[in-house]
Predicted model as a PDB file, atoms N, CA, C, CB and O in Angstrom, pLDDT in the B-factor column:
MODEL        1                                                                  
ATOM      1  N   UNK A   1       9.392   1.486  -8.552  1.00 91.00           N  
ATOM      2  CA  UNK A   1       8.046   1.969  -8.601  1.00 91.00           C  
ATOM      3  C   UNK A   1       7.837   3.067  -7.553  1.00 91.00           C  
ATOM      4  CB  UNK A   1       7.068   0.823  -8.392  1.00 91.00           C  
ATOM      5  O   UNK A   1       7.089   4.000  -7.845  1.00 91.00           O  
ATOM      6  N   UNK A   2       8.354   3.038  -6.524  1.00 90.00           N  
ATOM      7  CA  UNK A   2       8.050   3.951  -5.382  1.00 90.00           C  
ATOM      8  C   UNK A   2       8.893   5.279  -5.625  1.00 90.00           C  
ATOM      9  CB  UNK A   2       8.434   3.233  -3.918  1.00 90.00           C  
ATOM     10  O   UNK A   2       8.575   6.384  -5.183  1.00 90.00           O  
ATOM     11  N   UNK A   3      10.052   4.992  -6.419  1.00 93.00           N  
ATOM     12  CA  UNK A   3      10.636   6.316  -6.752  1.00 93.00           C  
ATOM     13  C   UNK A   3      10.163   6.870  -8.071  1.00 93.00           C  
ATOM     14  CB  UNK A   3      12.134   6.227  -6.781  1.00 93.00           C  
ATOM     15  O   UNK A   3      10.535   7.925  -8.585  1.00 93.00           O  
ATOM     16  N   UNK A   4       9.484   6.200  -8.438  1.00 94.00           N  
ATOM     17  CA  UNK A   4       8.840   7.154  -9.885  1.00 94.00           C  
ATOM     18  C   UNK A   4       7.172   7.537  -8.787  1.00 94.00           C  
ATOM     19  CB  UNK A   4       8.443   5.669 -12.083  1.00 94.00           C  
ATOM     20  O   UNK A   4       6.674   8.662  -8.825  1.00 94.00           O  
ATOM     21  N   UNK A   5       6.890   7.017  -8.390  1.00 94.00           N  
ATOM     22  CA  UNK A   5       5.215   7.584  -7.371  1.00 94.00           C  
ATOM     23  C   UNK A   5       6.232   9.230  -6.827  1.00 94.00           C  
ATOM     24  CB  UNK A   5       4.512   5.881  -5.144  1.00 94.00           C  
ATOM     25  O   UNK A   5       5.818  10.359  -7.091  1.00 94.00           O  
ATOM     26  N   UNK A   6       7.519   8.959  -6.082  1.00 92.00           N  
ATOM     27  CA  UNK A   6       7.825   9.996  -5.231  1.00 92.00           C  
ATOM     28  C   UNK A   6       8.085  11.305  -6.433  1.00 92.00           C  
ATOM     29  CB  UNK A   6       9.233   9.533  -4.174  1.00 92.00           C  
ATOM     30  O   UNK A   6       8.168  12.457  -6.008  1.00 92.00           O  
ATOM     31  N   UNK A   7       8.166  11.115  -7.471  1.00 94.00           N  
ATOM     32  CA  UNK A   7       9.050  12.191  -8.132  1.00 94.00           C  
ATOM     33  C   UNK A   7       7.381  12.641  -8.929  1.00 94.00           C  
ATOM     34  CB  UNK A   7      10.781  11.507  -9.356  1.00 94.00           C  
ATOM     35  O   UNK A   7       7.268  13.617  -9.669  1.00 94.00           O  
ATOM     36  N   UNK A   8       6.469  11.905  -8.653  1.00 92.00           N  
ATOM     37  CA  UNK A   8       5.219  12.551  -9.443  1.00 92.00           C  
ATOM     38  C   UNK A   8       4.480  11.736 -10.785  1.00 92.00           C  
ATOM     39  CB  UNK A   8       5.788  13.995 -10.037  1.00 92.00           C  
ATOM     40  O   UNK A   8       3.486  12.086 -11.422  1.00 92.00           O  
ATOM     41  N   UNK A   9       5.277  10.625 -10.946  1.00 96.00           N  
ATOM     42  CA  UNK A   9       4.934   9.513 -12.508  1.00 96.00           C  
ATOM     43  C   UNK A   9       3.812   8.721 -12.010  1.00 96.00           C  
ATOM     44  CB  UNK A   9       6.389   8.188 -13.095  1.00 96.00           C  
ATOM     45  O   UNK A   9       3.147   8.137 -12.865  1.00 96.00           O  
ATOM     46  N   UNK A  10       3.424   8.574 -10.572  1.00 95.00           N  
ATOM     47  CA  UNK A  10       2.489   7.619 -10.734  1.00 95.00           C  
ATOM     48  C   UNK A  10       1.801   7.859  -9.745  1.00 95.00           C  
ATOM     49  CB  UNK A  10       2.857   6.344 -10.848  1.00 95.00           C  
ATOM     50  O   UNK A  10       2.443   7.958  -8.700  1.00 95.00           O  
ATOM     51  N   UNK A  11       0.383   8.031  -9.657  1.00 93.00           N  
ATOM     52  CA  UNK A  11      -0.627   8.662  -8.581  1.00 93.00           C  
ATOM     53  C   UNK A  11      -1.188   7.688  -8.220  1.00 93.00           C  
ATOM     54  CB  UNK A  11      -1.641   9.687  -8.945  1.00 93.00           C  
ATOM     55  O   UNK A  11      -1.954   7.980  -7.302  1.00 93.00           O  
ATOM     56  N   UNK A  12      -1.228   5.947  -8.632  1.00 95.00           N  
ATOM     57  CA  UNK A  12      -2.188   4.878  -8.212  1.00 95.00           C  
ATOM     58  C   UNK A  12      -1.549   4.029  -8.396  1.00 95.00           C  
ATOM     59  CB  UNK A  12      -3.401   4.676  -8.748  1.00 95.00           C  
ATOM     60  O   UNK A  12      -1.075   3.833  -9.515  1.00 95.00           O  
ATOM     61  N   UNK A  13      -1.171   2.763  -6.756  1.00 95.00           N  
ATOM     62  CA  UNK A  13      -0.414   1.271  -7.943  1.00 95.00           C  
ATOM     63  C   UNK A  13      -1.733   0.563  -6.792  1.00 95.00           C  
ATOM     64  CB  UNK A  13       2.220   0.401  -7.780  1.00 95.00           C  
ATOM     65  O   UNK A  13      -2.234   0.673  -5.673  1.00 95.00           O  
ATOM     66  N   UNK A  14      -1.790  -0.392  -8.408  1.00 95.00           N  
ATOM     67  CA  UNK A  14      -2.724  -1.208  -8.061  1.00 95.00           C  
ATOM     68  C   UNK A  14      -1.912  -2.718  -8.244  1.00 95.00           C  
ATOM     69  CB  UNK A  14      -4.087  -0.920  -8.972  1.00 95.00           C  
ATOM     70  O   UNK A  14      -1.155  -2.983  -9.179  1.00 95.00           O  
ATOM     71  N   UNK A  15      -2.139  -3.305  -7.517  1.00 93.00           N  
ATOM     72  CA  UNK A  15      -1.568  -4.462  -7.127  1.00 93.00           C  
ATOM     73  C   UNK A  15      -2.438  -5.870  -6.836  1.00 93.00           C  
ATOM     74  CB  UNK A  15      -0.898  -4.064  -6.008  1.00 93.00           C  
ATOM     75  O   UNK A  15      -3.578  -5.717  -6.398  1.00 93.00           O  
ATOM     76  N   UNK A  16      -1.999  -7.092  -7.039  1.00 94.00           N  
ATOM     77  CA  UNK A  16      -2.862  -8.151  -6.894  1.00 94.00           C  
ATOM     78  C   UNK A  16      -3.290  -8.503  -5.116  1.00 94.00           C  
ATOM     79  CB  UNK A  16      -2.054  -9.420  -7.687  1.00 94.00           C  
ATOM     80  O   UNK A  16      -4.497  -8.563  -4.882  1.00 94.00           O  
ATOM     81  N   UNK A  17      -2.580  -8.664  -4.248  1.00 90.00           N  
ATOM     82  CA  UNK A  17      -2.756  -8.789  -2.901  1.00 90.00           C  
ATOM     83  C   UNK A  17      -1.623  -8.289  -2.180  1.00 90.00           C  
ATOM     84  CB  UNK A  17      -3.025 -10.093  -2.557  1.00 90.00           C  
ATOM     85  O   UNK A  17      -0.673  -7.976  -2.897  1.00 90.00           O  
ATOM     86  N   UNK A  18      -1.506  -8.163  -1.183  1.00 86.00           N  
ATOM     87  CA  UNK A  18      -0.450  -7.237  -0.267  1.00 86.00           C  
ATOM     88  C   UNK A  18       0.638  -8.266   0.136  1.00 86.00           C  
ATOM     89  CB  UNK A  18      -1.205  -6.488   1.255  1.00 86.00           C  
ATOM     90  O   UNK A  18       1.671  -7.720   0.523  1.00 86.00           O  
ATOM     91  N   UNK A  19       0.663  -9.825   0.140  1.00 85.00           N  
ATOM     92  CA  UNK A  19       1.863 -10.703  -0.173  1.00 85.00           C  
ATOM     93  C   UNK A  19       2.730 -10.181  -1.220  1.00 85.00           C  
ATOM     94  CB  UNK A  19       1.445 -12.059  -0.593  1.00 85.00           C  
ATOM     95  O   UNK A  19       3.920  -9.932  -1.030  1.00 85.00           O  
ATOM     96  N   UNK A  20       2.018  -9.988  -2.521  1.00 90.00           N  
ATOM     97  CA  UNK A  20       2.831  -9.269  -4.020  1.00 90.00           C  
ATOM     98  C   UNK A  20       3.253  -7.630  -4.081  1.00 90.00           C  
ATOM     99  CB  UNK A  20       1.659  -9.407  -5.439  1.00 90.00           C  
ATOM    100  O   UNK A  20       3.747  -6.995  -5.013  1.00 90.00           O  
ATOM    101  N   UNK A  21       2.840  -7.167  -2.635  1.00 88.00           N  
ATOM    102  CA  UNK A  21       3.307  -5.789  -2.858  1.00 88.00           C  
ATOM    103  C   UNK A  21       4.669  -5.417  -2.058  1.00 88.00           C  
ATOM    104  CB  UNK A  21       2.145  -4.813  -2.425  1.00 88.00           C  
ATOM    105  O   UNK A  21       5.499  -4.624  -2.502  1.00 88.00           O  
ATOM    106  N   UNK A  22       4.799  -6.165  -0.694  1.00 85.00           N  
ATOM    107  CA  UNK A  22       5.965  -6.382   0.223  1.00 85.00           C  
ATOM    108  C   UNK A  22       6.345  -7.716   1.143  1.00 85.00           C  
ATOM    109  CB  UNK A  22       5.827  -5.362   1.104  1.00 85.00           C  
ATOM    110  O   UNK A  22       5.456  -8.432   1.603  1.00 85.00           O  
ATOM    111  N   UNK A  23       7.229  -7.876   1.280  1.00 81.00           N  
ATOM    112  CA  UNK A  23       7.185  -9.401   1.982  1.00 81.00           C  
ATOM    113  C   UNK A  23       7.041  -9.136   3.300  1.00 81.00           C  
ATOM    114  CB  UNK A  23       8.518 -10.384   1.802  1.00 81.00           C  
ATOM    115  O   UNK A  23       6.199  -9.978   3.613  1.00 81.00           O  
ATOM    116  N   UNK A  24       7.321  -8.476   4.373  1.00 84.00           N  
ATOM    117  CA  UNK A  24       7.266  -7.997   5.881  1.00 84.00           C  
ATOM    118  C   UNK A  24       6.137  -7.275   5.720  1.00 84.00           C  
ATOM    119  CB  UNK A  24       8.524  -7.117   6.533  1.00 84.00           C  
ATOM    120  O   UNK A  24       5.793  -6.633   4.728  1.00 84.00           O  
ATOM    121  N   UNK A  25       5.427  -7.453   7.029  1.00 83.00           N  
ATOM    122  CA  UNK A  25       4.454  -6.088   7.685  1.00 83.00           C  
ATOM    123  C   UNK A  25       5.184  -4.520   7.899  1.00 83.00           C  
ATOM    124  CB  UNK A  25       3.936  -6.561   9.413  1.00 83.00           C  
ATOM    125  O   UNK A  25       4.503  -3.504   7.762  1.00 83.00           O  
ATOM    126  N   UNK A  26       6.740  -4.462   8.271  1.00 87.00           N  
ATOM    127  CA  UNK A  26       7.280  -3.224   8.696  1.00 87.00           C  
ATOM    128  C   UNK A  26       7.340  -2.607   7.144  1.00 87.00           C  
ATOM    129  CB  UNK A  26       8.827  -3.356   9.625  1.00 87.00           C  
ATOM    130  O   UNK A  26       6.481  -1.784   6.827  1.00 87.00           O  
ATOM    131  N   UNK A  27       8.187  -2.943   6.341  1.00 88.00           N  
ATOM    132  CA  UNK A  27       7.864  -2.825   4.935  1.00 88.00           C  
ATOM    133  C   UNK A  27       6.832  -2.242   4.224  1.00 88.00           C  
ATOM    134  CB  UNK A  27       7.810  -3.786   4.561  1.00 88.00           C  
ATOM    135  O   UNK A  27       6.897  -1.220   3.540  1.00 88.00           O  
ATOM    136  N   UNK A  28       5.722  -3.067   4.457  1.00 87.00           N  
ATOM    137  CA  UNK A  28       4.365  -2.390   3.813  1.00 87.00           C  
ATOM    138  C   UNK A  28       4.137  -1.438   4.252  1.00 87.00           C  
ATOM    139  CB  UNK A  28       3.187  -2.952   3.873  1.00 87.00           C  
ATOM    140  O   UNK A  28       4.106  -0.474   3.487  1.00 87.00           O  
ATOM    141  N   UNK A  29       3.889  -1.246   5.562  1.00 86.00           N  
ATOM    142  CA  UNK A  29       3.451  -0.160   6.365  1.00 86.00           C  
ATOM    143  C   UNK A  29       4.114   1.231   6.298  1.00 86.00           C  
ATOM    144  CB  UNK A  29       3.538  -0.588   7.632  1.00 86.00           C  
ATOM    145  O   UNK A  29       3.594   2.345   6.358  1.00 86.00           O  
ATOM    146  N   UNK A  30       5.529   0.828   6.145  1.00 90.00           N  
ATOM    147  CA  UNK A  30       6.404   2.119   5.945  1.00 90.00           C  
ATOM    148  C   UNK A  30       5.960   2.572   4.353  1.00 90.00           C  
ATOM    149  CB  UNK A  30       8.286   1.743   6.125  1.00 90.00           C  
ATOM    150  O   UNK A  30       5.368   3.631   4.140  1.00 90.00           O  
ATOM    151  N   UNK A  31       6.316   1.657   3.320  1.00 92.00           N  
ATOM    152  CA  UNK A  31       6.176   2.258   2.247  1.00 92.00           C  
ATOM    153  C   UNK A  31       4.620   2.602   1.888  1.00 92.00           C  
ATOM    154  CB  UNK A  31       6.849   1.470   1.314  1.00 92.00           C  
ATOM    155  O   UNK A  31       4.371   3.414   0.997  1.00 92.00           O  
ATOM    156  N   UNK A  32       3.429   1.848   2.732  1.00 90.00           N  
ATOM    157  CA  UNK A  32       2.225   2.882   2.669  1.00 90.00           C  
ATOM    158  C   UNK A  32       1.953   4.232   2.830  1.00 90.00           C  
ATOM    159  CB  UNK A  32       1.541   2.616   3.330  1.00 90.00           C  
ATOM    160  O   UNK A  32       1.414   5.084   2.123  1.00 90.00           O  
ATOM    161  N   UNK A  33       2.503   4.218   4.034  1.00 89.00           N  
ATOM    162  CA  UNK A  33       2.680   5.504   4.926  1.00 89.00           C  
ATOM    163  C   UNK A  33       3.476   6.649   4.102  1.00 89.00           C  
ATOM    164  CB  UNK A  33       3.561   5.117   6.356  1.00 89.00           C  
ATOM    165  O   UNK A  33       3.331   7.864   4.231  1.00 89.00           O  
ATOM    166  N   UNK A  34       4.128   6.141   3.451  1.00 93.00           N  
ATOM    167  CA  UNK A  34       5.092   7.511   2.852  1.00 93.00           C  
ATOM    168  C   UNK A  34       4.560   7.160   1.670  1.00 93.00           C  
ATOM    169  CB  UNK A  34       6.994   7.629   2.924  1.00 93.00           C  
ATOM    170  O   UNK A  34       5.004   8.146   1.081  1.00 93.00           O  
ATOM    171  N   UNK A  35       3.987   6.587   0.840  1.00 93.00           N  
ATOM    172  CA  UNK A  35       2.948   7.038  -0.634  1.00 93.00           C  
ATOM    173  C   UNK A  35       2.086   7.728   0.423  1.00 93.00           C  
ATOM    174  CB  UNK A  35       1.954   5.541  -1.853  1.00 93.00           C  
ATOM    175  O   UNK A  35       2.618   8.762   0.826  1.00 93.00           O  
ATOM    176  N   UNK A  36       0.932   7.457   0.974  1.00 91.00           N  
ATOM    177  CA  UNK A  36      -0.350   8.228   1.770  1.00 91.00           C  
ATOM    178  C   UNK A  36       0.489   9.789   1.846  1.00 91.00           C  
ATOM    179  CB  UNK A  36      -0.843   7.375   3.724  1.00 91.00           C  
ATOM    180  O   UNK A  36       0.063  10.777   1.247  1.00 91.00           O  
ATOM    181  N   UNK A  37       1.598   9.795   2.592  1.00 92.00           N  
ATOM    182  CA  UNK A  37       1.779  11.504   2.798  1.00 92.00           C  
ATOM    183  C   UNK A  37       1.858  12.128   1.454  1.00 92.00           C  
ATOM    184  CB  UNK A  37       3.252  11.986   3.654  1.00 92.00           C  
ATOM    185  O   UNK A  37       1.296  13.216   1.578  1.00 92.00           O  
ATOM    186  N   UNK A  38       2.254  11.996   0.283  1.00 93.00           N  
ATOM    187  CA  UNK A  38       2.518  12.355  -1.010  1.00 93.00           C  
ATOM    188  C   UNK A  38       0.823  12.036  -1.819  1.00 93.00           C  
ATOM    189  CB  UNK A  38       3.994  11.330  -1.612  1.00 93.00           C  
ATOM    190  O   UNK A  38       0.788  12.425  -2.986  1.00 93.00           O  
ATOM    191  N   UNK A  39       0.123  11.693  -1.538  1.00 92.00           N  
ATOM    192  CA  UNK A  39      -1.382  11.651  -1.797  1.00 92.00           C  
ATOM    193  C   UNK A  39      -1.144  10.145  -2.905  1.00 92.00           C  
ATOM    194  CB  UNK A  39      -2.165  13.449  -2.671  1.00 92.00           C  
ATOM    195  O   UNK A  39      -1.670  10.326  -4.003  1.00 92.00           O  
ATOM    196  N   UNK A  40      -0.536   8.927  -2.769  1.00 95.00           N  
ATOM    197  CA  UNK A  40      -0.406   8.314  -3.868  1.00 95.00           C  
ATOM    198  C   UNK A  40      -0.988   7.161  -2.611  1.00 95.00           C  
ATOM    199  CB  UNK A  40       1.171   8.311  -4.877  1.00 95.00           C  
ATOM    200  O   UNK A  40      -0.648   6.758  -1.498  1.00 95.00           O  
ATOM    201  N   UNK A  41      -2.286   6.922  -3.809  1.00 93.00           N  
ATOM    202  CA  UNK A  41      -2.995   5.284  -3.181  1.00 93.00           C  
ATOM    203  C   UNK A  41      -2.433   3.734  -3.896  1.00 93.00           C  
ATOM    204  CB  UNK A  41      -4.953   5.280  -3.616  1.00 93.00           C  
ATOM    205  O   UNK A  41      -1.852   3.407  -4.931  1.00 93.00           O  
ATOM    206  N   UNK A  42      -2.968   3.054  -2.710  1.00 93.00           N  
ATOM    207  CA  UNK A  42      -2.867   2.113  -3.362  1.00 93.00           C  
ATOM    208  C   UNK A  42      -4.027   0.763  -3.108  1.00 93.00           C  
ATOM    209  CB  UNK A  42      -1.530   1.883  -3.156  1.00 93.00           C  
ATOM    210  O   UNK A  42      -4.396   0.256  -2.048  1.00 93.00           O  
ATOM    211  N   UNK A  43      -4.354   0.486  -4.329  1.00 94.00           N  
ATOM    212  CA  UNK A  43      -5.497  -0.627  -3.675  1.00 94.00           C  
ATOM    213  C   UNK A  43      -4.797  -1.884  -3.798  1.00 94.00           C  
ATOM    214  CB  UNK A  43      -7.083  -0.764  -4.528  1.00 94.00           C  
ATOM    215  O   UNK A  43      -3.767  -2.104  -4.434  1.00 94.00           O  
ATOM    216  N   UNK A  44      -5.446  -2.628  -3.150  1.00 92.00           N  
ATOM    217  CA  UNK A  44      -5.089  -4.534  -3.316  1.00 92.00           C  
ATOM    218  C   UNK A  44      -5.934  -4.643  -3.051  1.00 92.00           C  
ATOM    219  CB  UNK A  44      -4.126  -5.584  -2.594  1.00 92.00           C  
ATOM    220  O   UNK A  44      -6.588  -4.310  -2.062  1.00 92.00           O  
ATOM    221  N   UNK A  45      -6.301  -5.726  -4.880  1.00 94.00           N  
ATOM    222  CA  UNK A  45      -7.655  -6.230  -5.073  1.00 94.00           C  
ATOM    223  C   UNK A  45      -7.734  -7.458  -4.369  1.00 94.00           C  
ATOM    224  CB  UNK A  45      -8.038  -6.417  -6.510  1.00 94.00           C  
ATOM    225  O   UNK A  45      -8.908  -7.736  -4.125  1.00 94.00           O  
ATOM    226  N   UNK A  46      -6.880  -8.343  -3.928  1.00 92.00           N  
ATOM    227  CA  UNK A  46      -7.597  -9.644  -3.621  1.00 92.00           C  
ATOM    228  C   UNK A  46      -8.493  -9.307  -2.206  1.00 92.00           C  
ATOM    229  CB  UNK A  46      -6.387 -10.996  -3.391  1.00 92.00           C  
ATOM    230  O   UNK A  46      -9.328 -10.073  -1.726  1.00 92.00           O  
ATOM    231  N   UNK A  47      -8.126  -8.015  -1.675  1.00 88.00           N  
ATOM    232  CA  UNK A  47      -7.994  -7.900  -0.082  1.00 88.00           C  
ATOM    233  C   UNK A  47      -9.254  -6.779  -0.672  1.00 88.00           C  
ATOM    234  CB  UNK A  47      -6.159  -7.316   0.972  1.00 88.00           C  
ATOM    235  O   UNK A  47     -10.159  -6.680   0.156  1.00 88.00           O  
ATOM    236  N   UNK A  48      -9.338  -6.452  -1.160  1.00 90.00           N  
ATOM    237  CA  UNK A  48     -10.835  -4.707  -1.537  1.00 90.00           C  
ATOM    238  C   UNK A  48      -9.791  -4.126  -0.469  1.00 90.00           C  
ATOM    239  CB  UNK A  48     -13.466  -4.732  -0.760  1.00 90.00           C  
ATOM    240  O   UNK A  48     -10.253  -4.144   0.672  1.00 90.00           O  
ATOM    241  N   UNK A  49      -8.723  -3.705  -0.552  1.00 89.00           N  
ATOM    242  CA  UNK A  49      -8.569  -2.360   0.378  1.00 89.00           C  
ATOM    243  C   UNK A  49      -7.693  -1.324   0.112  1.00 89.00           C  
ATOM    244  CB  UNK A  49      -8.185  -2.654   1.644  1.00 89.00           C  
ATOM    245  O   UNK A  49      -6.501  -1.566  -0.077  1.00 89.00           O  
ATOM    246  N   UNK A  50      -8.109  -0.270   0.075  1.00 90.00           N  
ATOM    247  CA  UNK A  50      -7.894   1.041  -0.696  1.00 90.00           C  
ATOM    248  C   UNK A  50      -7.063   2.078   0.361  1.00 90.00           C  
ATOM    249  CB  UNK A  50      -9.496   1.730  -1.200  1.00 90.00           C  
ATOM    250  O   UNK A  50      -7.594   2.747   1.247  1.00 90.00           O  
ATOM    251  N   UNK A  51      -5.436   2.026  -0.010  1.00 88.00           N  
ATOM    252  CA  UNK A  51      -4.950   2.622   1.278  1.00 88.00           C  
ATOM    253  C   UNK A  51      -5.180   3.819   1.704  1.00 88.00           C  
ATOM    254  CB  UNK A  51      -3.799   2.607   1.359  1.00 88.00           C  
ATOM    255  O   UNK A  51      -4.710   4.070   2.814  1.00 88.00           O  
ATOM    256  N   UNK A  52      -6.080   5.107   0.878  1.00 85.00           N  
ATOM    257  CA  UNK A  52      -6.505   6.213   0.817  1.00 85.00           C  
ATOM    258  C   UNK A  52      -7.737   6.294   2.133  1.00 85.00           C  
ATOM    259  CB  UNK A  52      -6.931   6.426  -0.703  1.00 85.00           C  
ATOM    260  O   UNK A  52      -8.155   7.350   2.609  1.00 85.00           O  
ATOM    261  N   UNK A  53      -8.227   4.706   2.613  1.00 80.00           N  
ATOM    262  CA  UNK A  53      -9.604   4.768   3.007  1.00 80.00           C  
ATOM    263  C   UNK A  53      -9.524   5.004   4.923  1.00 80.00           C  
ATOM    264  CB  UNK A  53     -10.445   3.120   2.386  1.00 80.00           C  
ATOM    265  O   UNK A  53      -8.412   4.866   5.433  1.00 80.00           O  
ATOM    266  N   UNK A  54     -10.031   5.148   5.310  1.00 73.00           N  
ATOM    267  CA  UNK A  54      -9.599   5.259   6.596  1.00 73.00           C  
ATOM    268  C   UNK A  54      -9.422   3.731   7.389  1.00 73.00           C  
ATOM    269  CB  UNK A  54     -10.648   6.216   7.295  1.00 73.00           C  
ATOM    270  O   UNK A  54      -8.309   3.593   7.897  1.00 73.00           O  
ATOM    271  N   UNK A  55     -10.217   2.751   7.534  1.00 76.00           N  
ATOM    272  CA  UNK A  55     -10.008   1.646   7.944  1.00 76.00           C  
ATOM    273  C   UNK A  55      -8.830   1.038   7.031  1.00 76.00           C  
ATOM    274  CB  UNK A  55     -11.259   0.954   7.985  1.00 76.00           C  
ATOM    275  O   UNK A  55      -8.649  -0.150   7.294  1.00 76.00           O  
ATOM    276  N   UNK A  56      -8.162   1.434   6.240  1.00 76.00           N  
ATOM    277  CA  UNK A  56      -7.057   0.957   5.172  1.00 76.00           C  
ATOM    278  C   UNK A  56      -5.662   0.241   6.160  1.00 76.00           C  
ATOM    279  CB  UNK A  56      -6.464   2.578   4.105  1.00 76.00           C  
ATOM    280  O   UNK A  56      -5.400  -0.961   6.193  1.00 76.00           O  
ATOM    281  N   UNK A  57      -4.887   1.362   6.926  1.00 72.00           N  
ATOM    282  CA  UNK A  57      -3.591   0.981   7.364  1.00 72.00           C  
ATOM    283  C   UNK A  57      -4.338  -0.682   8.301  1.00 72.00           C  
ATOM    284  CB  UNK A  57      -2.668   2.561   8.527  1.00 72.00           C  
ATOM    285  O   UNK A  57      -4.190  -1.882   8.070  1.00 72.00           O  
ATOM    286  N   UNK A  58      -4.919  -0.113   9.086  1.00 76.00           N  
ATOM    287  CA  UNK A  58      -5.297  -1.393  10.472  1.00 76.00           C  
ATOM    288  C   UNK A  58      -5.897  -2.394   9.312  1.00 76.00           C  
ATOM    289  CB  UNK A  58      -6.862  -0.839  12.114  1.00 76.00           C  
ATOM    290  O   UNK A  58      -5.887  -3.549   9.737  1.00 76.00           O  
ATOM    291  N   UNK A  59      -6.327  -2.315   8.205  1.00 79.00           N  
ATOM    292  CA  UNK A  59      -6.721  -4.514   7.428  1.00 79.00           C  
ATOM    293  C   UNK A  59      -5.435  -4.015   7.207  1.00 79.00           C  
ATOM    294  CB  UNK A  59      -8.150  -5.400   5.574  1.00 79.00           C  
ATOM    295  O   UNK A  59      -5.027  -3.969   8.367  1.00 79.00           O  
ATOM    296  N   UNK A  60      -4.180  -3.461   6.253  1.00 77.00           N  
ATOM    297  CA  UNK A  60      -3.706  -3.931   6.243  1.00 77.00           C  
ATOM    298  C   UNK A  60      -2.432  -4.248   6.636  1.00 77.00           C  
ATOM    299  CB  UNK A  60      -4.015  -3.911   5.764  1.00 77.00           C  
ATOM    300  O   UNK A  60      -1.514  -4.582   5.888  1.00 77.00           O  
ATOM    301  N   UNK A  61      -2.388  -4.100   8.199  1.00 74.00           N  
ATOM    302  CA  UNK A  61      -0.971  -4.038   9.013  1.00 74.00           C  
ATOM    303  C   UNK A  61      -1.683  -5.540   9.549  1.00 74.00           C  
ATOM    304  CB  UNK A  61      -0.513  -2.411  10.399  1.00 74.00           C  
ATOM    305  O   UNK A  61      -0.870  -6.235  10.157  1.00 74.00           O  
ATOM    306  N   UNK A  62      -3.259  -6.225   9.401  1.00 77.00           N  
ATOM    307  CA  UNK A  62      -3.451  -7.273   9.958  1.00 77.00           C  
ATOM    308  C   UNK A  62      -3.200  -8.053   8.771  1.00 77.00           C  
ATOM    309  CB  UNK A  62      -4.673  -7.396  10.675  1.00 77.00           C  
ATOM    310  O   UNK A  62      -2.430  -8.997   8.944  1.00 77.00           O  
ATOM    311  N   UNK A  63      -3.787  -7.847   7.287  1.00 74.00           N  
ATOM    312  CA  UNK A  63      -3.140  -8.806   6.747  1.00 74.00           C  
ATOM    313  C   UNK A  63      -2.178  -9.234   6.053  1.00 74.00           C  
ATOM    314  CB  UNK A  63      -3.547  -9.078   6.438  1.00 74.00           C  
ATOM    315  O   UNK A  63      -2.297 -10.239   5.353  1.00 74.00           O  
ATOM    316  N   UNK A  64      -1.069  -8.540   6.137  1.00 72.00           N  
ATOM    317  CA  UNK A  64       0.473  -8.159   6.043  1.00 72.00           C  
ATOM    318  C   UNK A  64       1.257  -9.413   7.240  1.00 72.00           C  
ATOM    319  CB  UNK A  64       0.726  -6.147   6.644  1.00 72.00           C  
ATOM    320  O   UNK A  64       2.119 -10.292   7.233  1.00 72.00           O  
ATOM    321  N   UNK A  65       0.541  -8.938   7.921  1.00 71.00           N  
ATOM    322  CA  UNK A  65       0.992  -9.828   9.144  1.00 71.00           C  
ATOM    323  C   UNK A  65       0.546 -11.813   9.151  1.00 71.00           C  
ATOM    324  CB  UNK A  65       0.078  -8.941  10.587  1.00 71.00           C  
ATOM    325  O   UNK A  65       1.099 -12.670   9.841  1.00 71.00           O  
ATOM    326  N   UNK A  66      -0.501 -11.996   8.225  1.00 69.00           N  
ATOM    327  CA  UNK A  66      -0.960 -12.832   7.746  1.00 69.00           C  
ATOM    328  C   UNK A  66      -0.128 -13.520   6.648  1.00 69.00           C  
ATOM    329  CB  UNK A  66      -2.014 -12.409   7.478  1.00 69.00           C  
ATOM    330  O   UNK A  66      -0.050 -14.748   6.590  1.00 69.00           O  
ATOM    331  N   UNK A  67       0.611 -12.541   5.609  1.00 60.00           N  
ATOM    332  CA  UNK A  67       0.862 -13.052   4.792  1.00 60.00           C  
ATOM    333  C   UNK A  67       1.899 -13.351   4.589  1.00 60.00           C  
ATOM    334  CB  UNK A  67       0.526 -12.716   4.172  1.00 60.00           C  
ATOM    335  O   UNK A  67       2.171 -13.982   3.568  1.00 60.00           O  
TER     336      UNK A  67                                                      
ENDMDL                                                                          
END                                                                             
């Protein structure tokens, strides 16, 4: 999924909660961080948080770390 976002196939993954998107906090954060530079969001609905948003990385490097 992250190499079809990088090459241009997918501008939005929407996902159920951020447990189902990576298992580690370093993980999420990295692969947030490098969709965000390429303009590709991502929300997780269980959590409402939209990684495009500015309070986005800090919920979810806390609830990454939670999960």
């Amino acid at each position: 999924m992250v190499e079809d976002c990088l090459v241009g196939h997918i501008d939005l993954v929407l996902t159920k909660s951020i447990s189902r998107f990576a298992r580690n906090t370093v993980d999420t954060v990295t692969t947030i961080r490098k969709l965000k530079e390429i303009g590709v969001g991502v929300y997780f609905e269980r959590e409402n948080i939209w990684t495009l948003d500015a309070k986005g990385e800090l919920l979810i490097t806390i609830m990454s770390s939670l999960a």
